[in-house]
Structures are given as C-alpha cells and as structure tokens.
C-alpha positions as CSV (number, residue, x, y, z in Angstrom):
1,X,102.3,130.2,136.1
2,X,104.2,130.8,138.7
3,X,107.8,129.7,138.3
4,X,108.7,128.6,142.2
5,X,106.1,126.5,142.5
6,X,108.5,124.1,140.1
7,X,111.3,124.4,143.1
8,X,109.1,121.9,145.4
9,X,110.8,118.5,145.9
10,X,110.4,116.5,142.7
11,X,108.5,113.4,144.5
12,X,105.7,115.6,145.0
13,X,104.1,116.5,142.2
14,X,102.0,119.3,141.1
15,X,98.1,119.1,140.3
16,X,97.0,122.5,138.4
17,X,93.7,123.4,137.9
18,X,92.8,125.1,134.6
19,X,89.1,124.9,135.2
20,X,87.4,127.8,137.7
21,X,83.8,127.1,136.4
22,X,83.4,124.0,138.4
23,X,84.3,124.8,142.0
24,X,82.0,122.1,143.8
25,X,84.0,119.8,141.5
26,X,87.8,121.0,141.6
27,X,87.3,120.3,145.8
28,X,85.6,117.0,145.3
29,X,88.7,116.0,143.1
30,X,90.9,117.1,145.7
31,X,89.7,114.9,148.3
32,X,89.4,112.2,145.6
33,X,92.5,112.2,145.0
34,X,93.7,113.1,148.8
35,X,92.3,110.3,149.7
36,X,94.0,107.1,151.1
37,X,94.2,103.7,149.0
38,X,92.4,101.0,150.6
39,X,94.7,98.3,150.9
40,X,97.7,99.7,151.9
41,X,97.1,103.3,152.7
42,X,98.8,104.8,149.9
43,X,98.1,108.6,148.8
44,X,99.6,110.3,146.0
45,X,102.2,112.9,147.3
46,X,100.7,116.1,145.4
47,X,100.8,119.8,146.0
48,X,97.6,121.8,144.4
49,X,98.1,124.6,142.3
50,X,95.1,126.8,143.0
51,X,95.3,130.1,140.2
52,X,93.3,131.6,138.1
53,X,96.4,132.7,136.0
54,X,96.3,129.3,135.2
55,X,92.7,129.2,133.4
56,X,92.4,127.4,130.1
57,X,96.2,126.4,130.9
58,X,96.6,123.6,128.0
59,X,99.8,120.8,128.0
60,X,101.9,122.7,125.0
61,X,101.4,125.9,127.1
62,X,102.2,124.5,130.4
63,X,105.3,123.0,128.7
64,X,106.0,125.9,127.4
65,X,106.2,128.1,130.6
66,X,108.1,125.3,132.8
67,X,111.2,126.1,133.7
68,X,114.3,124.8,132.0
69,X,115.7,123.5,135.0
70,X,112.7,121.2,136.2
71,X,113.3,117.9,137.6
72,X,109.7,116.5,138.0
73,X,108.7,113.3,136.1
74,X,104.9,114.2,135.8
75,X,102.4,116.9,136.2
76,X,98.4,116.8,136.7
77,X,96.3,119.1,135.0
78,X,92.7,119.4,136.2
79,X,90.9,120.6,133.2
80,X,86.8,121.4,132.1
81,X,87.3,117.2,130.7
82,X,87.9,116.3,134.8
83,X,85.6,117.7,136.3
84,X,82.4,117.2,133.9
85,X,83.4,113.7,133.2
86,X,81.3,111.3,135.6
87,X,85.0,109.4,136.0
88,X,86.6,112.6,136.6
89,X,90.1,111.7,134.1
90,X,93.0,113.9,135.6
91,X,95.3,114.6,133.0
92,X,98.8,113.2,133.5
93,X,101.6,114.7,131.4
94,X,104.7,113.5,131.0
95,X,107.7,115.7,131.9
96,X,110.4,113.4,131.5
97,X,112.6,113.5,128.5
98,X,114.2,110.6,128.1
99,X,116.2,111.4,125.3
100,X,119.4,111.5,126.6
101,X,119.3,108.1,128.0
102,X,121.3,106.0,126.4
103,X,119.0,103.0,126.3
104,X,117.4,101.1,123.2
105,X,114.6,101.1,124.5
106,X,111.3,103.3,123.3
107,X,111.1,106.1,125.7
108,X,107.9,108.3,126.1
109,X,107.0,111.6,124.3
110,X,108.0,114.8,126.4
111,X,104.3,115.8,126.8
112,X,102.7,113.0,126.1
113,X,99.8,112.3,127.8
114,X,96.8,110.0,129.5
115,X,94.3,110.1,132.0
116,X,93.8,109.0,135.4
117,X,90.6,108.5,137.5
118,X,91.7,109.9,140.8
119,X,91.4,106.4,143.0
120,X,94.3,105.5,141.3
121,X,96.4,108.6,141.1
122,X,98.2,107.7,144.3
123,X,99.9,104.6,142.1
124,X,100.7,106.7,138.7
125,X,101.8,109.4,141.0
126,X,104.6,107.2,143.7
127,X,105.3,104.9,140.8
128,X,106.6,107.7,138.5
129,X,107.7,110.4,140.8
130,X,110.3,107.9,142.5
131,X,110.9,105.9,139.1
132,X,109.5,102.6,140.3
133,X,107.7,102.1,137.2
134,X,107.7,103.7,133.6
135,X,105.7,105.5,131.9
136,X,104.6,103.3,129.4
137,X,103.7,100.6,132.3
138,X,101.0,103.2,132.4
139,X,100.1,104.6,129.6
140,X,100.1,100.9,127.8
141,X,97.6,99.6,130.8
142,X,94.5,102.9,129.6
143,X,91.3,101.5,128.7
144,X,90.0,102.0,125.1
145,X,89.0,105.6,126.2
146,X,92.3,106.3,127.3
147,X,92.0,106.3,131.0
148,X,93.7,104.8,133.3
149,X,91.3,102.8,135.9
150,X,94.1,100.2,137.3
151,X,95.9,97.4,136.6
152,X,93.7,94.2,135.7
C-alpha cells in the first residue's frame, strides 16, 4: 500500500479494493457508490484505491501498514464479500482511536468494523469523516446481518 495515498485531506476517505477477480463488479460499486442521494444530492467524498498490491488486503493488515501519522476517521475496503453479495456490503473500518479522549463514554474499537450497502455510503461517509455523528450511531443502527441499510 502505498503510503501517500494516506496524505489526501482526511474528509475524503479512501475506498480500497482488495478484490481483482470481479472487475464488472468493482466498477459497478464505484458508480454505486458515486452516485448522488436522492433527496438532497449527497455523495460520499471518496478517493478509489485501484492496486493490485492491495489483493487479499485484510483490516489487521491494512492497519498494520497505515501510517502512524494518519488522521482519517474511516476507511472502505471493497473485498470478494462486496462484490458477490447481491447487497454489495462495503466494509467500513474504523480508524479512529478514541482512546485518548477523555470522555466516559464507550468509544469504538480501533478496527472495528461493519458494513455498508453503497446507497448509503454517502451518509456513513460525511457523517464520520466531518464528525457529525459517531461511530456507534452507525454501527448500533446494522441489521441482524450486520449491514448497514439506513436509518429506520
């Protein structure tokens, strides 16, 4: 992985595939997820991450080779799980750690995780990247299969 692509503005955040077998799929997500909200024309602000060094890339290995220095909330990992799923779940990972925050309350994992189908990225992505909502406003609101589809 390359290391600069971590120096991008930390409100736009990265979607890496780690799938190549499923190229019809990986451009369908993109436009999925490219794609404007209905109401209010929201899109989520993303950059896509397009390398086969990234193959099989898995969350303890992509935490693992982010820099120390990174200052972006999540990351999106389109793995073999996206794009064979008819819902097509985009991994979100948490790269927050909120452990020097001096509040009580129950912060989220560093790497934890949960899914998003992409007509709602644009919401997990705005809403995290710019800290207008937490984590857990998400991750409490998956279905049973752990995905999330949108608030109800």
């Amino acid at each position: 992985m390359n290391e600069q692509i971590w120096q991008k503005d930390a409100s736009v955040s990265l979607v890496i595939r780690s799938d190549f077998t499923h190229p019809q799929e990986w451009d369908e997500i993109q436009s999925a997820i490219a794609e404007p909200q209905t109401y209010d024309k929201f899109t989520a602000m993303v950059e896509f991450v397009d390398d086969l060094a990234d193959e099989g890339l898995t969350t303890p290995q992509l935490l693992e080779l982010m820099p120390s220095d990174v200052d972006h909330s999540v990351a999106f990992l389109v793995d073999s799980l996206t794009l064979t799923h008819p819902h097509r779940p985009i991994l979100v990972i948490n790269l927050y750690d909120g452990s020097e925050d001096e509040d009580d309350g129950e912060e989220p994992q560093y790497g934890a995780t949960f899914r998003v189908v992409p007509s709602e990225m644009w919401s997990v992505q705005n809403n995290l990247a710019l800290s207008n909502m937490d984590w857990n406003d998400f991750a409490e609101s998956v279905d049973d299969d752990g995905i999330f589809r949108g608030f109800r």
